[in-house]
N, C-alpha and C positions, 0 to 999 in steps of 0.2 A: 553729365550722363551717368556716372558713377555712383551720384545720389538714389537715380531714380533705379539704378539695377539694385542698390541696397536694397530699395523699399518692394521691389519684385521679390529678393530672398527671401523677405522677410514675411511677404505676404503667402509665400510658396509654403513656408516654413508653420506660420498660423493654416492655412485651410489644410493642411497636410494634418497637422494634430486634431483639429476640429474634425474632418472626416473621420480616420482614425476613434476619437471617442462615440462620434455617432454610431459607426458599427457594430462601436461595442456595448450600445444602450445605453449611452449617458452623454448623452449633449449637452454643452455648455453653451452655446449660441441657438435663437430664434431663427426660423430657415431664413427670414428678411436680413437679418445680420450677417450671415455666413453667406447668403448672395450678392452683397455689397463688397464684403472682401473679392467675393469671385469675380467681380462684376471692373474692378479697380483691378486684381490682378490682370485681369484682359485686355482693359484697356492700357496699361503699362505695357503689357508684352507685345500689342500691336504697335503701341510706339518706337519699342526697343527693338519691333521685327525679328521676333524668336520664331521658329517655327514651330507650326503646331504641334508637330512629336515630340517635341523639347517641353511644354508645358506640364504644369504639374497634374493636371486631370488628364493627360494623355500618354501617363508612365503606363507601361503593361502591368497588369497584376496590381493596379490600385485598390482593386473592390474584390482580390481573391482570397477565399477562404481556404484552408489547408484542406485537405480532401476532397474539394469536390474539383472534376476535369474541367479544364479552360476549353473553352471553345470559339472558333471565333465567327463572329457575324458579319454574313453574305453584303450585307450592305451597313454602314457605321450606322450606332444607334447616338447621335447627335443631340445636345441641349439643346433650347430653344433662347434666340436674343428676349430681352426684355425693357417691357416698358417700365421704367425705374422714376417713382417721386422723387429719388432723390438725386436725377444726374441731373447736370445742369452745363450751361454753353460756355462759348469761348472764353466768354468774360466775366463768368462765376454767376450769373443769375439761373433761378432755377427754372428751370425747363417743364413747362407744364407737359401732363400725361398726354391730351390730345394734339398737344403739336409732334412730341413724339412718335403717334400714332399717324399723326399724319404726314410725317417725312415720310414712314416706312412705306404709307399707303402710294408715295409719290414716287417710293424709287421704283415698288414693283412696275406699277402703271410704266415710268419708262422703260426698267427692264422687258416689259412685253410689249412695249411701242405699240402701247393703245393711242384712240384718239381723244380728243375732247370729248368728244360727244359718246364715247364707249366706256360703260359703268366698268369697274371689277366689283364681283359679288365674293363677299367673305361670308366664310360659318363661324360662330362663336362655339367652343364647348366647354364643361369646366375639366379644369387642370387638376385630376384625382391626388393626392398627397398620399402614395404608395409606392410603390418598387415597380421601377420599368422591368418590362417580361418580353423577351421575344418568340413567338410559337410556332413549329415547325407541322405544317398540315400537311404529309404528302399522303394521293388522293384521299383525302377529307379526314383521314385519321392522324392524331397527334401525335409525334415523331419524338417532338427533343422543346424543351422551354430553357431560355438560356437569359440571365439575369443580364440586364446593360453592363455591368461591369465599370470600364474603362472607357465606354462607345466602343470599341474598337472588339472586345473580344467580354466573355463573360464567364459564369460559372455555370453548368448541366443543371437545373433543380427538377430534369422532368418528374422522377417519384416523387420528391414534394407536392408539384401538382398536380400529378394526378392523383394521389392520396384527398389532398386537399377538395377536391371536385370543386375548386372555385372556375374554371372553364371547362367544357365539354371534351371527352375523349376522341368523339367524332361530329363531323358537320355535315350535317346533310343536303344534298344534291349538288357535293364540290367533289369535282374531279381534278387529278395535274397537281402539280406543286402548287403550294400557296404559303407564304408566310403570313403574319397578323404580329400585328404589336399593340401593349397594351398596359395596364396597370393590374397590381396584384393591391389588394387591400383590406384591410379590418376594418366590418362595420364598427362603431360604436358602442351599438349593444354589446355585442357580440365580445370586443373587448373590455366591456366594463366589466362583463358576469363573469372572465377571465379573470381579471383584477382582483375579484373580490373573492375570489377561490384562494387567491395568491394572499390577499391579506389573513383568511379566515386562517389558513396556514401558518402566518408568518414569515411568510416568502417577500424575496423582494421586490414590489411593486414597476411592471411594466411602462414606462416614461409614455409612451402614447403610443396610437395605432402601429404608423406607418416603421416606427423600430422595433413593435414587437409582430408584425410582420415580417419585418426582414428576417427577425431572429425565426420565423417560425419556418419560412423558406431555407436555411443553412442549417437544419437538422437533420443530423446524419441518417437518422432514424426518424423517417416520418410518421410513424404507422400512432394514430389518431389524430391526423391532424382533418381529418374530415368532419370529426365533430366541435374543431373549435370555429368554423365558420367565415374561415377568408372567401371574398369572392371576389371578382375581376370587370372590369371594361376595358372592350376591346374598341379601339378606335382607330387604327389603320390596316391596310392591306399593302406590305412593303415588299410584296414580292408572287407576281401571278403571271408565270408566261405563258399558260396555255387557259386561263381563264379570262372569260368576254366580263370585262366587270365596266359599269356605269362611267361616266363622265366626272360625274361630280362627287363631292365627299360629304353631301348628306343623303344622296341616292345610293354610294356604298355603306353607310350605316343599315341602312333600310334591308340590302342586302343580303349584309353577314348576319342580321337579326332574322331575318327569313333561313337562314343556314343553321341557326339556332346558339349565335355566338350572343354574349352580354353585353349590349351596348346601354348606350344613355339618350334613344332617340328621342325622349320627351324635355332632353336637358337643353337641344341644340336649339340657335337662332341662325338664322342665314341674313342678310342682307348688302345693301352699299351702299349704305347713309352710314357712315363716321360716326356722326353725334346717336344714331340708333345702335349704332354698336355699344360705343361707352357706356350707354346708357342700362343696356341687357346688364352690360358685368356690373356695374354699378349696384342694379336691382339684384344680382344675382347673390350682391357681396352680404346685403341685408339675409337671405335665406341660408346661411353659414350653421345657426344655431341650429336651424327644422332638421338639418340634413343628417342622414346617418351614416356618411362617410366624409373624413376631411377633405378638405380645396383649400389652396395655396393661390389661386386665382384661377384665371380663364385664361382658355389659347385660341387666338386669332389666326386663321388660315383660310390662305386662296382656295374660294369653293371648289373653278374648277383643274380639276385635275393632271389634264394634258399642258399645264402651264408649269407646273411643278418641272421638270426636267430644264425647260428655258431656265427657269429660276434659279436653279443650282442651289449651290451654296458656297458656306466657309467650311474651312476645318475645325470648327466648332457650332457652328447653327446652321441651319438649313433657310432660306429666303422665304420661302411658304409660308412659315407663320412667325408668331412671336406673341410673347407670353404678356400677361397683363398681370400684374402681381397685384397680392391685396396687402395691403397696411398688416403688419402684426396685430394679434389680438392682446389686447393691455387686460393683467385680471389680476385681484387683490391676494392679498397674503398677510400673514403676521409675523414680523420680525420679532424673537422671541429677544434678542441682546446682540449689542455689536459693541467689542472692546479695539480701541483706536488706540496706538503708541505712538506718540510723538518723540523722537528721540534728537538729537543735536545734528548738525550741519553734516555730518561723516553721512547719519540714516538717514538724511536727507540725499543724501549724493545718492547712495546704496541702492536708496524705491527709485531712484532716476534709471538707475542703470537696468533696474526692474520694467523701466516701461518699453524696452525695446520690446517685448513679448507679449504685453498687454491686448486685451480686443474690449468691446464693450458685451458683457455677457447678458445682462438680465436687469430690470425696472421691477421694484416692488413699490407700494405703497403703503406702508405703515405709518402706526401712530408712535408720537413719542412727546414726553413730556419734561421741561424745563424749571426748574426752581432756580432761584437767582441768590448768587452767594451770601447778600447780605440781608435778604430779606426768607420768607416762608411761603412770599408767592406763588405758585404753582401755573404753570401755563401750559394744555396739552393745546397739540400741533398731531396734524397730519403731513405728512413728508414721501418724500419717493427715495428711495435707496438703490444704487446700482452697485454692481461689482464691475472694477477692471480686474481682470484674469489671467495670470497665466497657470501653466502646468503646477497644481497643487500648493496655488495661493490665492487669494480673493482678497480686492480690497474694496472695503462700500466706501460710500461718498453718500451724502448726502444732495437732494436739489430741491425744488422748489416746494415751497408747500403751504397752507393755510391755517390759523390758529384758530380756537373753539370757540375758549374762552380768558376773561381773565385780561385785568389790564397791562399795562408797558411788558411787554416780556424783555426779560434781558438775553445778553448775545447766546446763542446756545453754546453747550459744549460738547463736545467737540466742534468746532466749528467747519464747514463746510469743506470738504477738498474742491476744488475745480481745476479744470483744465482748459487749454488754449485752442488746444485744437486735433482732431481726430487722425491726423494721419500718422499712422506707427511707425514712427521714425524714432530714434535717440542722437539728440542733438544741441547743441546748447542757443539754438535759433530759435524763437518761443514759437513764432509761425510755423515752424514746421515741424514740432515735438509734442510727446504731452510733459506737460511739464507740471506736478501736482504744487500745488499753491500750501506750504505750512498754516495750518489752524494758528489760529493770536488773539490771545484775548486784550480788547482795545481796553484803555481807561479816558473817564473822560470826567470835568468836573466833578460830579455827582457819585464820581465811585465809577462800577461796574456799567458801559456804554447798554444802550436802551436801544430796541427798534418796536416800532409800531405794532402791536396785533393786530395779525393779517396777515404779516412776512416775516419771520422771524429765519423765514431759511433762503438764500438765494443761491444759483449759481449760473454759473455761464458757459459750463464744458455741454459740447457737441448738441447746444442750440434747443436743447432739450429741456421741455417747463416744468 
């Protein structure tokens, strides 16, 4: 049990610094990677039975910024469970997406003690890749917008937003309190033409939307931020006690769009066919490039409404729905030089002691090219380079890759690191460490050992081609 609390700290200790540089515009993890951690830290703490306020995403003041007032939220603003390609069952095999999907679909069904013969009807919508907002409407005019935070309490940005005019100041024909919750976002245009302000400058180039959103929310001084074009969707109503609102949560879209709030009513699908479900996000995953804001996937939720309450939740997700995530996007680059030391048995220990803090940060693929010491042969290769990472060190690796041209290529050099196995532990167990493999150059009859053109690169850490 002591192993598995180490590999909690240590996981507490990785998404703690990972959040942390996201805030501060420079991420070193993929969102798919840094939900994997989260996703493992979860499930450790459920085993280890921590309670949810003891978690590391449910410290107070995780997501707070110096100046602006904490506030806290009427009802928790909650993650959503996920469908994950990469969990897998008892016994280590992998768990496809649609059985996943259809446990969840089986527990709600009993949790509402349907019958056989009684469909449940889900809505699909996409999962905006921006800053959760929560909005305070009382009668129909905007009060207070307060960022998720911690779920639990958050930071004031209403001048942001309403500087910003990405949602309306007021809704019309709503009386009585009403909260709405929603996503704050950069279209694409919008932040490229920003970007390119920042290059023509010399300024430091904005890593993507949804963090120079964030950044553009936590300015102390908002005043233009209406001309740089954030805008919103709003997709729930988390709080209306004196409003008559619909049954279902694609008749409250319909609604708050009739109120004059931004929704995505032409983005939803409703159904309870399972495989027509998969299928929506599936097609929807293909329309990623058309669009002009990001998606991280799609969110699955019980249509209707009055079941949400039976449903409850945990202290981390709510039962009503749960997320479908999409694969990362893989996209080329050029490795300009990577210099590799090899040093004796001591700096071998040294990088060991290094990989308690390691995570897997980033996939390139570049080209590189081998000449073999005895000969002038030349042999380019295309290859994939990763970085294990910690705090202000990177180390590539090479993995798998394919040759152009040119015959026998010899072994390359540096030759490959790989590793055993993914979980960040430090330990002298290969199973359960990573444990970097030293580069060696073989000899063999002939001189300098040979492999085929075609593979002149292999590896084997984290299953990756």
């Amino acid at each position: 049990m002591s192993r598995e609390r180490d590999e909690l700290a240590l996981l507490a200790e990785q998404i703690g610094y990972h959040e942390g540089a996201y805030r501060e515009g420079a991420p070193e993890l993929p969102d798919a990677a840094f939900d994997d951690l989260v996703e493992r830290y979860e499930a450790l703490a459920d085993q280890l039975g921590v309670p949810p306020e003891q978690r590391v995403n449910a410290r107070p003041g995780a997501d707070h910024t110096e100046g602006f007032q904490t506030v806290e939220h009427r009802f928790p603003m909650l993650s959503l469970e996920k469908l994950s390609p990469a969990r897998r069952d008892n016994k280590g095999a992998a768990l496809p997406v649609s059985e996943q999907l259809r446990a969840w679909y089986d527990r709600r069904r009993k949790d509402l003690e349907l019958g056989d013969d009684t469909s449940l009807a889900l809505i699909v919508e996409p999962k905006i890749d921006g800053i959760s907002v929560s909005l305070s409407y009382p009668q129909g005019q905007l009060r207070r917008a307060v960022t998720r935070g911690d779920g639990q309490r958050g930071d004031d940005i209403t001048r942001q937003v309403l500087e910003s005019g990405a949602v309306p100041q007021r809704l019309r024909g709503v009386s009585g309190e009403l909260e709405l919750r929603g996503e704050l976002y950069w279209p694409q245009p919008a932040f490229d033409a920003y970007n390119e302000k920042l290059r023509a400058a010399g300024e430091r180039l904005i890593v993507n939307p949804r963090n120079g959103c964030a950044g553009l929310m936590k300015r102390k001084d908002p005043t233009g931020l209406g001309e740089l074009g954030v805008k919103a969707f709003l997709y729930q109503v988390a709080w209306a006690p004196t409003a008559a609102l619909p049954r279902r949560q694609s008749q409250v879209l319909a609604w708050l769009a009739d109120a004059g709030a931004p929704v995505y009513l032409s983005e939803i699908f409703t159904s309870d066919s399972l495989p027509a479900i998969l299928e929506y996000c599936k097609h929807y995953e293909g329309r990623r490039d058309a669009l002009d804001f990001d998606i991280d996937g799609m969110v699955i939720k019980v249509e209707d409404l009055a079941s949400y309450d039976r449903l409850g939740s945990t202290g981390h997700h709510p039962h009503w729905g749960i997320a479908y995530k999409f694969p990362p996007e893989r996209k080329s680059t050029t490795l300009l030089g990577v210099q590799v030391q090899v040093g004796n048995r001591a700096s071998s220990r040294r990088w060991r002691s290094w990989s308690r803090s390691l995570s897997l940060a980033r996939w390139y693929r570049v080209p590189r090219c081998t000449t073999s010491p005895s000969s002038s042969a030349k042999t380019c290769a295309s290859a994939i380079v990763s970085g294990w990472r910690r705090p202000g060190k990177s180390f590539p690796r090479w993995s798998a890759s394919s040759s152009s041209k040119g015959r026998r290529a010899p072994c390359p050099w540096p030759a490959p690191y790989t590793a055993r196995a993914a979980a960040p532990r430090c330990s002298r167990r290969r199973s359960s460490s990573i444990v970097p493999i030293r580069p060696a150059r073989r000899r063999c009859a002939s001189g300098w050992s040979t492999s085929p053109a075609g593979a002149p690169w292999t590896s084997t850490a984290w299953g990756r081609p």
